[in-house]
Legacy VTK file of the C-alpha trace (Angstrom):
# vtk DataFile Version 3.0
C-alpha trace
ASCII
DATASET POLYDATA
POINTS 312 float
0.000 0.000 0.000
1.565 3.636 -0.777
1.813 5.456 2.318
0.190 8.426 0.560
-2.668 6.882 -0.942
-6.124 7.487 0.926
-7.947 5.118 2.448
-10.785 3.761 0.500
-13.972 5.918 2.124
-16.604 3.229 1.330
-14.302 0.227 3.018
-14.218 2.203 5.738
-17.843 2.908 6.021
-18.768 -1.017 5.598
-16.278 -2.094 8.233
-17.836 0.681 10.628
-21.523 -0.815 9.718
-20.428 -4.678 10.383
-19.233 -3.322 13.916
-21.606 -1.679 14.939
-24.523 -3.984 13.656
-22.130 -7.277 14.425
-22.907 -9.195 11.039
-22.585 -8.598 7.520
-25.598 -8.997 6.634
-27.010 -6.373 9.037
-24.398 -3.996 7.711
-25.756 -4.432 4.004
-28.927 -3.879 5.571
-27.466 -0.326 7.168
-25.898 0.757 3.598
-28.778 -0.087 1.901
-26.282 -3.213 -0.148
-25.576 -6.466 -0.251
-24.113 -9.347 2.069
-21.574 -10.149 -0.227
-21.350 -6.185 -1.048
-20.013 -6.027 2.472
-17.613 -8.617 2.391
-15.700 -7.709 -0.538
-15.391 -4.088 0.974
-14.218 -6.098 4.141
-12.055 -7.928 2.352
-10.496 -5.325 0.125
-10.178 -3.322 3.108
-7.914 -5.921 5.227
-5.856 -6.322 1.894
-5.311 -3.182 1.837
-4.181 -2.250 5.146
-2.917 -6.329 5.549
-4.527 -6.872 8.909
-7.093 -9.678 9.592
-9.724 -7.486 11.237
-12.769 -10.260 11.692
-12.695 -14.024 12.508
-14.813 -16.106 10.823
-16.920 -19.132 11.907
-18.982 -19.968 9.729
-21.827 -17.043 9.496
-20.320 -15.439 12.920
-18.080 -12.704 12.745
-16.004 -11.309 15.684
-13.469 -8.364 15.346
-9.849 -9.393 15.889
-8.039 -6.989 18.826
-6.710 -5.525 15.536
-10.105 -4.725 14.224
-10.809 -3.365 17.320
-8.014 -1.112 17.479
-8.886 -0.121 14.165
-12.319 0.996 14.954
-11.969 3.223 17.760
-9.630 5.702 14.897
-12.590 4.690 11.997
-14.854 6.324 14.759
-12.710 9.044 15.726
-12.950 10.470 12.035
-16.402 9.878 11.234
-17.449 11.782 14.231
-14.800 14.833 13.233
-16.724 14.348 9.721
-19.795 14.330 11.355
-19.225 17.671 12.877
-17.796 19.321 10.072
-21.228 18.329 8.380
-23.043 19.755 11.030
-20.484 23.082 11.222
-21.356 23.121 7.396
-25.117 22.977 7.458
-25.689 25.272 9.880
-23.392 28.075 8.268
-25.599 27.019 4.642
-28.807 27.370 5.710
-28.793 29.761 8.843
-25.752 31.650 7.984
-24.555 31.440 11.583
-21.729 29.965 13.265
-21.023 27.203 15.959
-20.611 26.829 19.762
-19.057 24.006 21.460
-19.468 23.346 24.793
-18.026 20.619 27.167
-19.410 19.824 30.743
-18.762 17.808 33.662
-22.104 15.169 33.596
-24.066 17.216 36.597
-23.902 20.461 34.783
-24.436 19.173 31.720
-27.978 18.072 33.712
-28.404 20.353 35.822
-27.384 24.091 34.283
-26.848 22.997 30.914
-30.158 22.809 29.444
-31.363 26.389 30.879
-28.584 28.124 29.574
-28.858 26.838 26.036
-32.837 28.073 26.330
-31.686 31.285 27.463
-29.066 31.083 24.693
-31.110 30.377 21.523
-33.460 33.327 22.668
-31.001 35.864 21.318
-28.902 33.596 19.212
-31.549 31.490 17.684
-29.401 30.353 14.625
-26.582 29.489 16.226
-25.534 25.920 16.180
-24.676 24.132 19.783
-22.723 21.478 19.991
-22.733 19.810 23.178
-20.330 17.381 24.654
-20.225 15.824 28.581
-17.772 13.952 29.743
-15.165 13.658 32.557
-13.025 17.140 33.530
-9.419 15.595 32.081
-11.485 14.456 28.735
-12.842 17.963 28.425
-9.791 19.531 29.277
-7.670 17.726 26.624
-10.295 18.745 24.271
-10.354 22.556 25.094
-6.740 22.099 24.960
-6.264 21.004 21.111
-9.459 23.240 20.273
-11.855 20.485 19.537
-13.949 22.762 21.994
-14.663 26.278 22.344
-15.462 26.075 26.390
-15.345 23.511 28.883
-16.925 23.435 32.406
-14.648 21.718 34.592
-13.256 21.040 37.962
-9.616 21.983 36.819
-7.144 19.892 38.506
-3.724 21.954 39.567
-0.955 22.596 37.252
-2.795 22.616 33.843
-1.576 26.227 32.464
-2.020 24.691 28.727
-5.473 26.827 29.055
-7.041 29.656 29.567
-9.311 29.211 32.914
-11.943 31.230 34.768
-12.962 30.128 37.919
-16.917 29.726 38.884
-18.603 30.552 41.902
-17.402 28.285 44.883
-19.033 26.398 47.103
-18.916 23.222 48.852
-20.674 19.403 49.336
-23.889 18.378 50.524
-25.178 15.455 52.662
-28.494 13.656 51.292
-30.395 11.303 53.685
-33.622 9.417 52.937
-36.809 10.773 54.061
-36.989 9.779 57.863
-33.398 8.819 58.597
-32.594 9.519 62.035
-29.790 12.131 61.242
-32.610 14.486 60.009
-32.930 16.000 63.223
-29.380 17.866 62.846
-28.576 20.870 60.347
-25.181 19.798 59.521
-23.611 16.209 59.440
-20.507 15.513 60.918
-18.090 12.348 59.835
-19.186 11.401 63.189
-23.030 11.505 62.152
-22.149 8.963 59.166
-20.226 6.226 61.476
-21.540 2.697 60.799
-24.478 4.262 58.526
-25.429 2.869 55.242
-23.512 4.912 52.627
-23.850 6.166 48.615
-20.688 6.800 47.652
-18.892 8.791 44.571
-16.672 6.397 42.672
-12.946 6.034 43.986
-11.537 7.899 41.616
-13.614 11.133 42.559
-11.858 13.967 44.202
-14.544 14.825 46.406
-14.777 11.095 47.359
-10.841 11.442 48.282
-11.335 14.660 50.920
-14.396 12.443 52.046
-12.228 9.677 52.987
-9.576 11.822 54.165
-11.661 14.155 57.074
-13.631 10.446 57.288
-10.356 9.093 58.591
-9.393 11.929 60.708
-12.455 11.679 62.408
-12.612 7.494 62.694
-15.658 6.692 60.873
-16.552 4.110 58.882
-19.600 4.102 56.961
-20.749 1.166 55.617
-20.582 1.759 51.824
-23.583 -0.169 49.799
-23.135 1.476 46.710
-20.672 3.233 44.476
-21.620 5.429 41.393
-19.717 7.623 39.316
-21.974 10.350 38.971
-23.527 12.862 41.732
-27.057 12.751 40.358
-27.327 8.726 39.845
-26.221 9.402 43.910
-29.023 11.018 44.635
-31.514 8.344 42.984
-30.191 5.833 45.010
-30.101 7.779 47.992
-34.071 8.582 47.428
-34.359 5.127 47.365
-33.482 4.382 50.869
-29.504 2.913 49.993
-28.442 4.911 52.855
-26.561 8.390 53.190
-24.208 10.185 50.855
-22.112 13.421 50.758
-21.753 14.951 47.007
-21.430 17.659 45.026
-23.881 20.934 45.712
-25.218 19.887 42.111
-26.566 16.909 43.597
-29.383 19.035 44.959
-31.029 19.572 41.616
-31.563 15.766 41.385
-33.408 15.059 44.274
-37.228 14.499 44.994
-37.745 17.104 48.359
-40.073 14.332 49.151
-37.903 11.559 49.283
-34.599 13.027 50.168
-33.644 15.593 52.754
-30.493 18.007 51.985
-28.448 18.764 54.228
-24.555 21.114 55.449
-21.636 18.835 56.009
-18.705 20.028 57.797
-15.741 20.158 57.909
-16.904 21.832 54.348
-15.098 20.151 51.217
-14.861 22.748 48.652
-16.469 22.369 45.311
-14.234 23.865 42.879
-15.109 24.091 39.486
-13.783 26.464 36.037
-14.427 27.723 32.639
-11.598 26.975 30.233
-10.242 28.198 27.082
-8.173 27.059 24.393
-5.065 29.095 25.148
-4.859 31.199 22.222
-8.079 31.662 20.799
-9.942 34.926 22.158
-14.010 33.845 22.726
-16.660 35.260 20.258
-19.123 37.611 21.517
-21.926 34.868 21.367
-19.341 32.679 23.516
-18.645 35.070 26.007
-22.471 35.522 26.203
-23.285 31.708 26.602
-20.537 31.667 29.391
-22.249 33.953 31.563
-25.685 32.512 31.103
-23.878 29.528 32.157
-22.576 31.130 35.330
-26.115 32.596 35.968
-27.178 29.214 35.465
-24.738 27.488 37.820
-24.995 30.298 40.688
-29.270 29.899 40.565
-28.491 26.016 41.157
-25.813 26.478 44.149
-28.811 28.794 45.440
-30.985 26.076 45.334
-28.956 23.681 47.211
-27.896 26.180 50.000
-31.700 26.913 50.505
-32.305 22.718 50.876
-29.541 22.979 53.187
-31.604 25.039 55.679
-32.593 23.161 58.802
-36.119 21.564 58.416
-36.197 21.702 54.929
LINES 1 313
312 0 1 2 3 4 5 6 7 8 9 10 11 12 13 14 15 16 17 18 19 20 21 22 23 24 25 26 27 28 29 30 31 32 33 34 35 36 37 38 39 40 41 42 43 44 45 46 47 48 49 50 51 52 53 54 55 56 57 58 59 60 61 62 63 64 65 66 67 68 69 70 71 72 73 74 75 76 77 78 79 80 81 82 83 84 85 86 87 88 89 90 91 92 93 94 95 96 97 98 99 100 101 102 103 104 105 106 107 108 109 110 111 112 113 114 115 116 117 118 119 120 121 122 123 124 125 126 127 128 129 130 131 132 133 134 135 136 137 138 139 140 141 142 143 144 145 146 147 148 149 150 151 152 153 154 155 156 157 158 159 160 161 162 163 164 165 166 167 168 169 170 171 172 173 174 175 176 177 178 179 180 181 182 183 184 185 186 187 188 189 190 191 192 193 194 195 196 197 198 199 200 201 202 203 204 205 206 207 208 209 210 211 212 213 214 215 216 217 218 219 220 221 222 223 224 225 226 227 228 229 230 231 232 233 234 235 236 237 238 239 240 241 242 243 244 245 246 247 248 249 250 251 252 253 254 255 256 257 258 259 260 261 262 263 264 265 266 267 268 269 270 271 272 273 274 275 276 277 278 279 280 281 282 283 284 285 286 287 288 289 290 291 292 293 294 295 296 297 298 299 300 301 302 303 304 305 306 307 308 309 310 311
C-alpha cells in the first residue's frame, strides 16, 4: 500500500456498519447493499491495510483486537466528519456559526439545558454542539481546540489553558426521608459512622477529601453502593440505599419528598472552572453563553444552599 494513498472511504464505512450492527448482513442492511457487497469491501479493506480485522466461523463474525483497534480511529474520524457536516449545514442554511461546549455530567444536567434556552433566545441560529464527559477528557479537548469552552473542575498545574474560575461552594449530605440524622442541620463524619452509605466512585476527588476528614475523624460508613456520577447518587439515595455526601449539584436531582439536603462540615470545597483554548480569544456569542452559564450554575448552588436550611 503507498503510504500516501487514501484510504478507501466506502471500506471504511462497511467495516464501521459490520461493527456496529455485528454481522454482515445487518451492515448491508445499514448501507442499503448487499451481504456479499459487504464482504468484498471487508475484504479489500484488510488487503489493503494487511490486517485480519474479523474471525470467521462460519456465518459469525467477531473483530480481531486488531479490528478493534482499528475501529476506535474509523470512529474518531467519522465523528470529526460528522461535525464538520453539522459546522457546514448550519453556516448554509442559517448563515450562523457554531458553539461548542463541554461539561462535567451534573452540569451538563443540571445548568446545561437552561442556559442553552436562554441562549437560543437571542442567538436562535446558532448551532450548539454539546459534549459531557469527565473534567481531564474535556480539558484535553479545550486544549487542542476540539472545543470552544469547557466546564470543569480543573485539577492543579494545567496552564495549557485559559481558565476562569466559577462561583465556589462546597458538598452536601443527602439522607432518605426519615433517617434519624434528620434532626441535625449539619452532618458531621461522626453523624455517618456505621451508617449505610452512597458513595462517589474512587476515583472522585470529592470522594478522596471524604475519605480523608472520614479518617481523621474514625468513621466508617458502611458503603452499599458506588456510582460515578452525583445525580445517579441522589436516585439511590431517594431510594433508601443509605446516606451520601456529594457535590452541591446533587441538589437539583433530588425528589424534596424523598430526600432531605443537608450542610456537612468540615466543608469540602467544590471547585469548578471555565476553560479556554489558550490562544483563541471567545466570540461575543461565547462570552455571552458563558455567563448565562454562570447565571445558570450560581441559581443552582442557590438552590442547594436553601435545601440545606434546617427543616427543609
Amino acid at each position: 500500500m503507498k503510504a500516501n494513498r487514501p484510504l478507501n472511504e466506502r471500506q471504511l464505512e462497511a467495516f464501521r456498519a459490520v461493527m456496529l450492527t455485528g454481522s454482515m448482513t445487518g451492515a448491508g442492511r445499514l448501507l442499503s447493499v448487499s451481504q456479499p457487497a459487504v464482504t468484498r469491501l471487508i475484504k479489500d479493506l484488510e488487503s489493503e491495510l494487511k490486517l485480519i480485522l474479523f474471525s470467521r466461523e462460519g456465518t459469525h463474525i467477531a473483530p480481531t483486537a486488531e479490528g478493534k483497534a482499528l475501529y476506535r480511529e474509523v470512529e474518531r474520524h467519522f465523528v470529526s466528519t460528522e461535525r464538520i457536516r453539522e459546522a457546514a449545514y448550519g453556516i448554509r442554511e442559517y448563515n450562523a456559526g457554531q458553539i461548542k461546549v463541554a461539561a462535567i455530567v451534573s452540569l451538563s444536567m443540571a445548568c446545561l439545558p437552561k442556559a442553552i434556552q436562554q441562549f437560543a433566545e437571542i442567538y436562535p441560529n446558532i448551532v450548539i454542539s454539546v459534549h459531557s464527559g469527565a473534567s481531564h477528557d474535556i480539558i484535553d479537548l479545550v486544549s487542542n481546540g476540539s472545543m470552544d469552552v469547557g466546564f470543569v473542575a480543573l485539577p492543579p498545574g494545567r496552564n495549557d489553558l485559559r481558565s476562569e474560575p466559577l462561583s465556589a461552594s462546597k458538598a452536601i449530605c443527602l439522607l432518605p426521608k426519615g433517617h434519624r440524622l434528620e434532626k441535625l442541620a449539619v452532618i458531621t463524619p461522626k453523624d455517618v459512622d456505621g451508617e449505610d452509605f452512597v458513595a462517589l466512585g474512587p476515583g472522585s476527588l470529592m470522594r478522596l477529601e471524604l475519605n480523608a476528614r472520614l479518617h481523621l475523624a474514625g468513621a466508617k460508613p458502611k458503603i452499599r453502593i458506588e456510582t460515578l456520577f452525583s445525580f445517579s447518587v441522589a436516585t439511590y439515595v431517594s431510594r433508601g440505599f443509605g446516606v451520601a455526601v456529594v457535590d452541591p449539584l446533587a441538589a437539583s436531582f433530588v425528589d424534596p419528598e424523598l430526600v432531605s439536603v443537608r450542610a456537612f462540615s468540615p466543608a469540602i470545597p467544590y471547585l469548578l472552572s471555565t476553560v479556554f483554548p489558550p490562544a483563541e480569544a471567545p466570540s461575543a456569542p461565547l462570552e455571552d453563553f458563558v455567563n448565562i452559564m454562570r447565571v445558570a450554575y450560581e441559581q443552582e448552588l442557590a438552590k442547594a444552599e436553601e435545601l440545606c436550611r434546617f427543616g427543609r
